[in-house]
C-alpha positions as CSV (number, residue, x, y, z in Angstrom):
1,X,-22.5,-134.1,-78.7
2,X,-22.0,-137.8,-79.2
3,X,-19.7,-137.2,-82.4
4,X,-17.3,-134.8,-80.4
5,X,-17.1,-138.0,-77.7
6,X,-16.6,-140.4,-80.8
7,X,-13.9,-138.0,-81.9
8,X,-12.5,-137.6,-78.4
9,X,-12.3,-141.8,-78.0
10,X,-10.5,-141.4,-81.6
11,X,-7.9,-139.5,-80.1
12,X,-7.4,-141.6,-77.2
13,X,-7.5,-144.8,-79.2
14,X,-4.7,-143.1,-81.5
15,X,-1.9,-142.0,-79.0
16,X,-2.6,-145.6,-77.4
17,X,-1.2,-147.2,-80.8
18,X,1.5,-144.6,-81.5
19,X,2.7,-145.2,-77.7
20,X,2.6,-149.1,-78.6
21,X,4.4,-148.3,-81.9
22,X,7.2,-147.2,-79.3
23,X,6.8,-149.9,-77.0
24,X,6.8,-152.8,-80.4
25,X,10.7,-151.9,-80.4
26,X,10.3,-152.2,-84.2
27,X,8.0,-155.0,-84.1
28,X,10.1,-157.3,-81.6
29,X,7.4,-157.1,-79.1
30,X,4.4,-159.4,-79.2
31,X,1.6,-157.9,-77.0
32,X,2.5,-154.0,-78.0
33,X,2.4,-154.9,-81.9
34,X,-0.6,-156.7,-81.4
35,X,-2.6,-153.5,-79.4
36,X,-0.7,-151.0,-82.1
37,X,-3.0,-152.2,-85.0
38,X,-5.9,-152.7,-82.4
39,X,-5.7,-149.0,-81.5
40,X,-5.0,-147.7,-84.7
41,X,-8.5,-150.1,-86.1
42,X,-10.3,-148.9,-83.2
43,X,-9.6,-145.1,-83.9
44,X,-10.1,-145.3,-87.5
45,X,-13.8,-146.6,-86.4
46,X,-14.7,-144.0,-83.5
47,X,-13.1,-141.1,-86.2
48,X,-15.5,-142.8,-88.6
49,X,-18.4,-142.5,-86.7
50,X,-17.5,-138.7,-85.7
51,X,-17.8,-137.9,-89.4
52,X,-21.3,-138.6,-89.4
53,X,-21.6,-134.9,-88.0
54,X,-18.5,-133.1,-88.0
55,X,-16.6,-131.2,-91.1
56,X,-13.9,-133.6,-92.6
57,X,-10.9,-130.6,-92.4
58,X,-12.2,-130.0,-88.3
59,X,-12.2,-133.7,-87.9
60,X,-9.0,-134.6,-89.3
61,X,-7.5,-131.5,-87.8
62,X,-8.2,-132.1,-84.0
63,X,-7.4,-135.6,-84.6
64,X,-4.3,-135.4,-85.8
65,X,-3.2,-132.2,-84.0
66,X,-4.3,-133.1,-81.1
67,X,-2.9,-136.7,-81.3
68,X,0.9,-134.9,-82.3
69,X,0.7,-132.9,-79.3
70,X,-0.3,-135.6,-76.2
71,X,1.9,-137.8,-78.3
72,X,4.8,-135.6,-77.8
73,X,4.4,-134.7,-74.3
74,X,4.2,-138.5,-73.4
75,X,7.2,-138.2,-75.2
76,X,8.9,-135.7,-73.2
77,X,7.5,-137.3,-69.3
78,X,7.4,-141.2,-69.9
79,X,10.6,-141.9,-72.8
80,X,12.9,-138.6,-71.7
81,X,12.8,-137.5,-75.2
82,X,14.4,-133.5,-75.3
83,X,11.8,-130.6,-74.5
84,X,13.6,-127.6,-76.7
85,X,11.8,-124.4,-76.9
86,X,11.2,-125.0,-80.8
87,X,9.1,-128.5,-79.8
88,X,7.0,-126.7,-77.4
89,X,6.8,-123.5,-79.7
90,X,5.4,-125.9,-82.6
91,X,2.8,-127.8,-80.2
92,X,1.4,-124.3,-79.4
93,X,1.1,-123.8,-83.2
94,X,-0.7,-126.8,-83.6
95,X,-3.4,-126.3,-80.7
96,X,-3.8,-123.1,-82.8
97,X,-4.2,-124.2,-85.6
98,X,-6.9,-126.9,-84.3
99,X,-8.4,-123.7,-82.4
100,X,-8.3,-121.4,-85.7
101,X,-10.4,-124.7,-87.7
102,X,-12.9,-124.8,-85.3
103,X,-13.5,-120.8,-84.8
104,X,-13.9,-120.8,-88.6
105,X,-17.3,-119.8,-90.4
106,X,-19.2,-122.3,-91.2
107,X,-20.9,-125.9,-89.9
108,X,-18.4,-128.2,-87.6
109,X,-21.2,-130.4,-86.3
């Protein structure tokens, strides 16, 4: 169960730096450059450690899908960015994809 909190802190660590990629304004801003690589060095680590027990493609899958989707729904509530139904159609793909890796046969940790 540990790995699956390591992956989880991954995640979290990950949509910290991409909303600090925002909030850099293209690298004009000190303190949110700083935390983007920070986040992103931190999230590499706790992914890391969660490969000790889960499947690379499972791994890499709710990390990234995951991270897309909270990503773009901080999007949509804290920097107005447009809600269409095609955004929201393609996050539901992605959750099931990430649900369709992790029903799949075989070990995911």
């Amino acid at each position: 169960m540990h790995h699956w909190l390591m992956l989880t802190l991954a995640i979290v660590l990950e949509v910290a730096g991409t909303t600090c990629m925002k909030l850099a304004e293209g690298f004009t801003r000190l303190v949110p450059s700083i935390l983007l690589f920070a986040f992103y060095g931190a999230s590499f680590v706790a992914l890391t450690l969660a490969l000790r027990k889960i499947d690379l493609g499972v791994a890499y899958a709710v990390w990234s899908g995951l991270g897309t989707a909270i990503v773009a729904i901080i999007g949509f509530t804290f920097f107005k960015e447009a809600v269409t139904v095609v955004k929201v159609v393609s996050i539901g793909l992605i959750m099931a994809g990430v649900v369709g890796l992790n029903l799949g046969p075989g070990p995911h940790g």
